[in-house]
Structure formats: C-alpha cells, structure tokens
DSSP file (Angstrom, degrees, kcal/mol; ACC not computed):
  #  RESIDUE AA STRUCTURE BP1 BP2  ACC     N-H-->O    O-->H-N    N-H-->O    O-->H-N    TCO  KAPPA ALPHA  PHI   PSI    X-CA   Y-CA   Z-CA
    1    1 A X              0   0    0      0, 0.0     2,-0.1     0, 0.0     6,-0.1   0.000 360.0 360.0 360.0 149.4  111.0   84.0  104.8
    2    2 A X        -     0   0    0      4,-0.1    44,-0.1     1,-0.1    40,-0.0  -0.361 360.0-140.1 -92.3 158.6  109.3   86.1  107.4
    3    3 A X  S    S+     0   0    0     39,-0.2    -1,-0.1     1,-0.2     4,-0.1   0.568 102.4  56.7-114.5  21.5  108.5   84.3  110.5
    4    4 A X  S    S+     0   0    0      2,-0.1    -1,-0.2    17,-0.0    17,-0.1   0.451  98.2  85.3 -79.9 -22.3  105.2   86.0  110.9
    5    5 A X  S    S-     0   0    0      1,-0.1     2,-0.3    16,-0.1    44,-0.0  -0.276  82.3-120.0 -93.4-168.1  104.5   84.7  107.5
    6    6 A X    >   -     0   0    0     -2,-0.1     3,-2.0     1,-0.0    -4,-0.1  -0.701  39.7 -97.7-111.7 163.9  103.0   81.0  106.6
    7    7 A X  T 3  S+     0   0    0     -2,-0.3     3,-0.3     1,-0.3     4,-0.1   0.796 118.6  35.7 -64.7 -30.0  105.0   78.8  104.5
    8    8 A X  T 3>  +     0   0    0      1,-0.2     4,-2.0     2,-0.1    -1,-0.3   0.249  70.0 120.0-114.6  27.2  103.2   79.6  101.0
    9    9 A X  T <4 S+     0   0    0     -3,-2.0    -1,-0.2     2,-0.2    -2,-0.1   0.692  83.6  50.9 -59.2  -8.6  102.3   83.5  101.4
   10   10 A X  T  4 S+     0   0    0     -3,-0.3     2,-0.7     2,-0.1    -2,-0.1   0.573 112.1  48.3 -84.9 -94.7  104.7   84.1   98.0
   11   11 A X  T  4 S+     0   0    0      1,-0.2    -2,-0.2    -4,-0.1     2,-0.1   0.180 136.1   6.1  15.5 -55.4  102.3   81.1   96.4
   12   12 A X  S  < S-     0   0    0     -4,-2.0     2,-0.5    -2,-0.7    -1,-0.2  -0.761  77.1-158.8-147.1  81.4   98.7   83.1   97.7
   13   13 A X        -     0   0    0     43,-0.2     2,-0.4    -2,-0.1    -4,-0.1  -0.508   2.2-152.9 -66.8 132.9   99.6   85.8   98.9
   14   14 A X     >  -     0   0    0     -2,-0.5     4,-1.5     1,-0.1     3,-0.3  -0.784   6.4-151.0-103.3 139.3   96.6   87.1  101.4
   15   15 A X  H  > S+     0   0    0     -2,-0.4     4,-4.0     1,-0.2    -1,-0.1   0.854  98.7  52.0 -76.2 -23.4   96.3   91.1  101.8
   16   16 A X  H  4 S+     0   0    0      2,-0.2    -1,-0.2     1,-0.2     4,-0.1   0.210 105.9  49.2-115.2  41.3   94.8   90.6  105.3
   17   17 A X  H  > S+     0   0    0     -3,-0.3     4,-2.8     3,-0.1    -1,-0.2   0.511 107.0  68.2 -91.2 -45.8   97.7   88.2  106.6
   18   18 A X  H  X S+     0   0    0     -4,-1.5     4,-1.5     1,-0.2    -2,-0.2   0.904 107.9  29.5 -12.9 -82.5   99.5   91.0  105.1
   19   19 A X  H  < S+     0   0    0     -4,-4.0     4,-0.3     2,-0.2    -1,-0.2   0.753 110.4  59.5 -54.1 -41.1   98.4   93.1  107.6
   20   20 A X  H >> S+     0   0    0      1,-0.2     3,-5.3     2,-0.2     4,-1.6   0.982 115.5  43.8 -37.3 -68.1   98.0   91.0  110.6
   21   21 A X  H 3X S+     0   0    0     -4,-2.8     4,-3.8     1,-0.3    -1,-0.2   0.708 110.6  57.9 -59.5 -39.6  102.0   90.2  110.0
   22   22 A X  H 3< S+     0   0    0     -4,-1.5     4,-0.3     2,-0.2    -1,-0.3   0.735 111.0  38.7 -64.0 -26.8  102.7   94.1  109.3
   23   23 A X  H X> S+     0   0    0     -3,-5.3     4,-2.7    -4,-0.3     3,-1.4   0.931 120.3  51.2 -86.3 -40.0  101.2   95.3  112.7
   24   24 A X  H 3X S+     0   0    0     -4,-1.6     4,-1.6     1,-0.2    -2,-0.2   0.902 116.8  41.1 -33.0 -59.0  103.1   91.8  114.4
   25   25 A X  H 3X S+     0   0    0     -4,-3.8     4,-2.1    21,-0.4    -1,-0.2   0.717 108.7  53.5 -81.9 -13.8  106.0   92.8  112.9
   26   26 A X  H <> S+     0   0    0     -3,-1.4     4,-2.5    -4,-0.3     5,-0.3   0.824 111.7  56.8 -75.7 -32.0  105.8   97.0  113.6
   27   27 A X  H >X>S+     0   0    0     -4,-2.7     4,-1.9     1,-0.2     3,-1.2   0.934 112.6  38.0 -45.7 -90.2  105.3   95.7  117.4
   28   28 A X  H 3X5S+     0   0    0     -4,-1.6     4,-1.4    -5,-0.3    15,-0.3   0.741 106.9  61.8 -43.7 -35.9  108.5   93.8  117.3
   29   29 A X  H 3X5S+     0   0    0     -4,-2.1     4,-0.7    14,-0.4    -1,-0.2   0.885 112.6  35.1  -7.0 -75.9  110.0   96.0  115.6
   30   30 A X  H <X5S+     0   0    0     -4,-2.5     4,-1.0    -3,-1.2     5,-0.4   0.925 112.4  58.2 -77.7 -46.7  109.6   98.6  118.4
   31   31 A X  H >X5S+     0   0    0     -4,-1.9     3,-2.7    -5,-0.3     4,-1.5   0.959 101.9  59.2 -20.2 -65.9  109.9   96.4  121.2
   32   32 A X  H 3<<S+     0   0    0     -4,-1.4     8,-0.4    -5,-0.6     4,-0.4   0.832  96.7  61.0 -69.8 -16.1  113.1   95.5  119.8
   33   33 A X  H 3< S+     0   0    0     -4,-0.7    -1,-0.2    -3,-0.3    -2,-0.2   0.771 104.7  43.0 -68.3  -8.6  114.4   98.9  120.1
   34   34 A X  H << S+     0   0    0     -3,-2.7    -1,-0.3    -4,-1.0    -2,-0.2   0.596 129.6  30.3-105.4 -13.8  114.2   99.4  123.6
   35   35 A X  S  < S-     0   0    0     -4,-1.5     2,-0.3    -5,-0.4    -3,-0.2   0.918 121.6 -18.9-115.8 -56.6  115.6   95.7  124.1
   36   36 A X    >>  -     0   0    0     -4,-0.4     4,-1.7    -5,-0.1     3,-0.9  -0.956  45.8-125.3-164.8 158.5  117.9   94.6  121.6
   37   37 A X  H 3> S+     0   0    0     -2,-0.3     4,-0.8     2,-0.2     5,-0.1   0.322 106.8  58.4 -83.3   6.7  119.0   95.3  117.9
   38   38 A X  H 34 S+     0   0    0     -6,-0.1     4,-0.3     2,-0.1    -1,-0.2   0.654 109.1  41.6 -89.7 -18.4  118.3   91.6  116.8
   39   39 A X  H <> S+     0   0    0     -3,-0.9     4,-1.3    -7,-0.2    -7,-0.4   0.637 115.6  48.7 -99.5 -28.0  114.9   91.7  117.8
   40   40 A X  H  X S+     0   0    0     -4,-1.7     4,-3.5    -8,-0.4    -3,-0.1   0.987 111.4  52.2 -66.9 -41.7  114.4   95.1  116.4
   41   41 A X  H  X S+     0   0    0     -4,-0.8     4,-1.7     1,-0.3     5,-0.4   0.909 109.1  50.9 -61.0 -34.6  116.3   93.9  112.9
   42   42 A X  H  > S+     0   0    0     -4,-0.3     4,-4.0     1,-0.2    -1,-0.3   0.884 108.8  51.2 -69.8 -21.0  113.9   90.9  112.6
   43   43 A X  H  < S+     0   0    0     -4,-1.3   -14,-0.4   -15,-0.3    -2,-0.2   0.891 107.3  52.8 -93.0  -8.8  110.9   93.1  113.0
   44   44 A X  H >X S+     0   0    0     -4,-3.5     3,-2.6    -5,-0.2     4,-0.9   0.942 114.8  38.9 -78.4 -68.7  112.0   95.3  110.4
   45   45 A X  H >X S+     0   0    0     -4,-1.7     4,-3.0     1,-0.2     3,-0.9   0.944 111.3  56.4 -53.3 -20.2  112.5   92.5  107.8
   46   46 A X  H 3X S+     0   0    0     -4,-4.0     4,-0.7    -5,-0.4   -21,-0.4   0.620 108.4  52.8 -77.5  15.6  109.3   90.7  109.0
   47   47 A X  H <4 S+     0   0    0     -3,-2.6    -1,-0.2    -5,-0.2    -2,-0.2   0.631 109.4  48.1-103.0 -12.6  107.7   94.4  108.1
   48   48 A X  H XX S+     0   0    0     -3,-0.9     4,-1.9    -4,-0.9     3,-0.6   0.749 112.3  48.7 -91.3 -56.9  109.2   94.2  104.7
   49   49 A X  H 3X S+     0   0    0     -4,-3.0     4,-1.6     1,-0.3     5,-0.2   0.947 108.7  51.0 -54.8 -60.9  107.9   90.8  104.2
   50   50 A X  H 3X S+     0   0    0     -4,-0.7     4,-1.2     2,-0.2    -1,-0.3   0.675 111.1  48.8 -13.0 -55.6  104.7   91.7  105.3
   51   51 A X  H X> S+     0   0    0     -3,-0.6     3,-2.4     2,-0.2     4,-2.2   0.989 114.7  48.9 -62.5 -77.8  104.8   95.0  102.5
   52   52 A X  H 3X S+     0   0    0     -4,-1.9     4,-1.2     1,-0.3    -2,-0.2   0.591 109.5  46.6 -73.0 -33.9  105.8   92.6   99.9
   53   53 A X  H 3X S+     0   0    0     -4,-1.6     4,-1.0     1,-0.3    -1,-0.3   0.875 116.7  47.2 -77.5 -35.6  103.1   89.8  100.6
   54   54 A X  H <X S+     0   0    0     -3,-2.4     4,-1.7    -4,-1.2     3,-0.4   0.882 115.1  46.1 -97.5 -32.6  100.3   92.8  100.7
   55   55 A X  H  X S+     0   0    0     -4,-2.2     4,-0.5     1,-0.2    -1,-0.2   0.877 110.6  53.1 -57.7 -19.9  101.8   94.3   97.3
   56   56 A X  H  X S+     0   0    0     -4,-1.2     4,-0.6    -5,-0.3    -2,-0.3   0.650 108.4  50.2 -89.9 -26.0  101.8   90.9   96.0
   57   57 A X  H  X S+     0   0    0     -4,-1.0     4,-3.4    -3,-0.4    -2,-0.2   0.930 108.6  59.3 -70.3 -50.7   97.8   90.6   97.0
   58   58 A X  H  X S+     0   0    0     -4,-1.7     4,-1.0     1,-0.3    -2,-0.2   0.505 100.5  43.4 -66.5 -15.7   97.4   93.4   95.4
   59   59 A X  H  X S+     0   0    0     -4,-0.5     4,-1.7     2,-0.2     5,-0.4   0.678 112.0  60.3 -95.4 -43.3   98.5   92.6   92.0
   60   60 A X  H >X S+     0   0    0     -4,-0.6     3,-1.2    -5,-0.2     4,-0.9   0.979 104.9  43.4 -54.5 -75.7   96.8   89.7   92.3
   61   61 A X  H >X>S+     0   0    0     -4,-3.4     3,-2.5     1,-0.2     4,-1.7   0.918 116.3  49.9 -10.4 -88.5   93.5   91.3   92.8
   62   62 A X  H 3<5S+     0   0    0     -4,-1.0    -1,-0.2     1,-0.3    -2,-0.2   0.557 100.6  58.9  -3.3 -60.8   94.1   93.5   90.3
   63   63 A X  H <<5S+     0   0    0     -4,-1.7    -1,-0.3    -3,-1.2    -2,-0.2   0.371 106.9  49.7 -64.6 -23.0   95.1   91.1   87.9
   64   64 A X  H <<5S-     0   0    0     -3,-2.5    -2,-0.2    -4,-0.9    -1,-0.2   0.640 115.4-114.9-108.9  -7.6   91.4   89.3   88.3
   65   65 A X  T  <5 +     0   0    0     -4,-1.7     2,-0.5    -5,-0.4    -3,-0.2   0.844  60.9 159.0  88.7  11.8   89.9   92.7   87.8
   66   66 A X      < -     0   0    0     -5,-1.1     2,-0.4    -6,-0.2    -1,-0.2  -0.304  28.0-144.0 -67.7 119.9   88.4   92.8   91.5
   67   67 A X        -     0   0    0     -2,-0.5     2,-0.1    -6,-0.1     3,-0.1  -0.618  30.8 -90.1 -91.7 156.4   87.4   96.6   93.0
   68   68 A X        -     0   0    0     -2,-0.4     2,-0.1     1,-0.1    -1,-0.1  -0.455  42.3-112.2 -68.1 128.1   87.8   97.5   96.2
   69   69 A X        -     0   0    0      1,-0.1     2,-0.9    -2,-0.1    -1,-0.1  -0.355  26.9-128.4 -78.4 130.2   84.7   96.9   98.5
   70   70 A X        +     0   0    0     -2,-0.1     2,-0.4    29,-0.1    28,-0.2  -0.692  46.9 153.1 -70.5 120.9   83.0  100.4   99.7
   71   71 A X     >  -     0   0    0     -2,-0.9     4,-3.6    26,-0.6     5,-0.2  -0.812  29.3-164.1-143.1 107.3   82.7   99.9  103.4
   72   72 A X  H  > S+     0   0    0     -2,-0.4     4,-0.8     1,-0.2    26,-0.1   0.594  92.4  43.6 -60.4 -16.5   82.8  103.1  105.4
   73   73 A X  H  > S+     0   0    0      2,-0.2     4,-2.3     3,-0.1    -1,-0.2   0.778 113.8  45.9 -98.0 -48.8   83.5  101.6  108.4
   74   74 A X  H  > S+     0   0    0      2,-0.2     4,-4.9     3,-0.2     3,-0.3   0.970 113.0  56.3 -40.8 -53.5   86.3   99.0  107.3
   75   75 A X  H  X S+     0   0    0     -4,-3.6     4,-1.8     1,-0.3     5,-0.4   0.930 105.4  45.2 -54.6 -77.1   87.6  101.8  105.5
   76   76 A X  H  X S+     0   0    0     -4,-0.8     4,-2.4     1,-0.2    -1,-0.3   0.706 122.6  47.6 -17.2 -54.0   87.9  104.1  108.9
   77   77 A X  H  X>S+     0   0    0     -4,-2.3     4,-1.9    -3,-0.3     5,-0.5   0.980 109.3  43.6 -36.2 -86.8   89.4  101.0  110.3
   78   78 A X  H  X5S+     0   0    0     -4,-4.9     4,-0.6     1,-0.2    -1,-0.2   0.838 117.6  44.3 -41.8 -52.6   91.5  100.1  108.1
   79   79 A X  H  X5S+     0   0    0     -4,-1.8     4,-2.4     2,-0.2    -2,-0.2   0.918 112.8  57.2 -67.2 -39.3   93.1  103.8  107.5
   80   80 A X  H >X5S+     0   0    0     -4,-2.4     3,-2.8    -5,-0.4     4,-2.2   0.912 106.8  42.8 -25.6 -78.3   93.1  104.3  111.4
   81   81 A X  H 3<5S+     0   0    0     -4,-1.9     4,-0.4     1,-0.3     6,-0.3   0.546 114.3  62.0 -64.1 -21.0   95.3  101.1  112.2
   82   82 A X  H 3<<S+     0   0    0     -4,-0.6     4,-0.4    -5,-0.5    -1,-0.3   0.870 105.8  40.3 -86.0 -16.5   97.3  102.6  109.1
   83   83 A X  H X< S+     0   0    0     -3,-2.8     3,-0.6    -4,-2.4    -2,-0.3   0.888 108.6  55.4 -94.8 -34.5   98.2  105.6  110.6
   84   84 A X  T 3< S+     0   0    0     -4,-2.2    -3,-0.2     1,-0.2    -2,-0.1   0.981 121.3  35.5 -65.9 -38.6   99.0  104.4  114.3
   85   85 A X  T 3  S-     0   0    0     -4,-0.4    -1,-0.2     1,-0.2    -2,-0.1   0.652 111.5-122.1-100.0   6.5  101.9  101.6  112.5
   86   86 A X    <   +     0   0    0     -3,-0.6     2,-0.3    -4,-0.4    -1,-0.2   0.133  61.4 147.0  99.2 -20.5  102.7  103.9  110.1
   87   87 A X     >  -     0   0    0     -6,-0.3     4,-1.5     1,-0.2     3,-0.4  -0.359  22.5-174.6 -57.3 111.1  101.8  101.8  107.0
   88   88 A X  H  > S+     0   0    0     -2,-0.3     4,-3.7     1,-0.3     5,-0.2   0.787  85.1  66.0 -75.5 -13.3  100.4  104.0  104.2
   89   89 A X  H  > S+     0   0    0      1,-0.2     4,-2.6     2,-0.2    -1,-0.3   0.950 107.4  51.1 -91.1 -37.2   99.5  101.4  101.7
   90   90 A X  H  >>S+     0   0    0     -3,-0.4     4,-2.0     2,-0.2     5,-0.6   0.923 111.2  48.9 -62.3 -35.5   96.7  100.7  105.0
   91   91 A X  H  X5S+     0   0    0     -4,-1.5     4,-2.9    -9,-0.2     5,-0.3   0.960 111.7  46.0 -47.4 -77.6   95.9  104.4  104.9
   92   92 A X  H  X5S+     0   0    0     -4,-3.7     4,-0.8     1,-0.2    -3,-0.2   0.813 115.5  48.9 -46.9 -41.0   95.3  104.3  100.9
   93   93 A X  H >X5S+     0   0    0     -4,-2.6     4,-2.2    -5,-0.2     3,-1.3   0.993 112.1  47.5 -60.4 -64.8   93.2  101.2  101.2
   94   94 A X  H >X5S+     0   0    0     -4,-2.0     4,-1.3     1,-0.3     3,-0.7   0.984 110.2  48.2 -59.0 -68.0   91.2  102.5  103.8
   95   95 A X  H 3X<S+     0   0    0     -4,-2.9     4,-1.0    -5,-0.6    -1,-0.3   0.849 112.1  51.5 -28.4 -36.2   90.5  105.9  102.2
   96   96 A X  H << S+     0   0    0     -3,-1.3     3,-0.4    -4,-0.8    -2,-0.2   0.903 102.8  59.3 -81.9 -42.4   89.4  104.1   98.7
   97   97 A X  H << S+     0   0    0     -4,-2.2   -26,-0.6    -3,-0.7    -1,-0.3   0.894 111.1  41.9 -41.2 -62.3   87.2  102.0  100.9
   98   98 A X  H  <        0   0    0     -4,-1.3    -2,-0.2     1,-0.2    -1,-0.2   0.687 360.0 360.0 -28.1 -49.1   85.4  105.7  101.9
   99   99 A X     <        0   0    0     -4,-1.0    -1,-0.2    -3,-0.4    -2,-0.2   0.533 360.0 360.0 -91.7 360.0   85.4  107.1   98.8
C-alpha cells in the first residue's frame, strides 16, 4: 500500500486522489534522488500506486458509462500539470477534456 494513498483507494478508487498522490509521489521521487535511494525507491512505487488507483478510476467510470466533462480550462490544467511530472495518462485526460 502506497503511503500517499488512503486505506480503501483499491475499494473506491478516486481519479483525483490519483493524481494528488502521483504529483506527491513524483516530488519524492526526485527529492530522493539528490538525497537518498530509499526515499527515491518509495516515491517511485508510491508513483506506481498512484497509476494503478487512477487506471482503476478509470475503469470504473467507464464501467458506469460516464464521459469525460468538456472543460477547456480543467483540460489546460490538467494536461499542463501532466506534462511538468511527466504523467501521460494527465496529458490524455486533459486533451479529451479540450476536444
């Protein structure tokens, strides 16, 4: 279990816990590189959990038949903040959000 996540994210997984936890954990991640490989190794699995929780939103959504809300401005958002941590699946959201 990530320790960015909350105790039932497999249960309900939320897409924008997802995220929160994906930039928390891309921080730490980098952080850890300049300081020490234990803190870098945690922030890389809490960056995995993080992907899993927001693939796991996403089949859930899916699965109820929900579409993605047009918001030109979330979308900008959202794809922004996907390209500075490097998470595409925030990129792809945010573009579909645009289009």
């Amino acid at each position: 279990m990530s320790s960015t996540g909350p105790s039932d994210s497999s249960s309900n997984p939320s897409m924008l816990h997802g995220h929160a936890a994906y930039v928390a954990a891309a921080v730490k991640e980098t952080v850890g590189s300049y300081t020490s490989t234990d803190m870098q190794n945690a922030g890389s699995a809490d960056k995995q959990a993080a992907i899993d929780e927001m693939r796991a939103a996403k089949q859930a959504s899916d699965a109820q038949g929900e579409e993605i809300s047009k918001n030109q401005t979330l979308g900008k958002v959202e794809k922004s903040l996907g390209s500075v941590t490097g998470c595409e699946g925030m990129e792809e959201e945010g573009a579909k959000r645009q289009a």
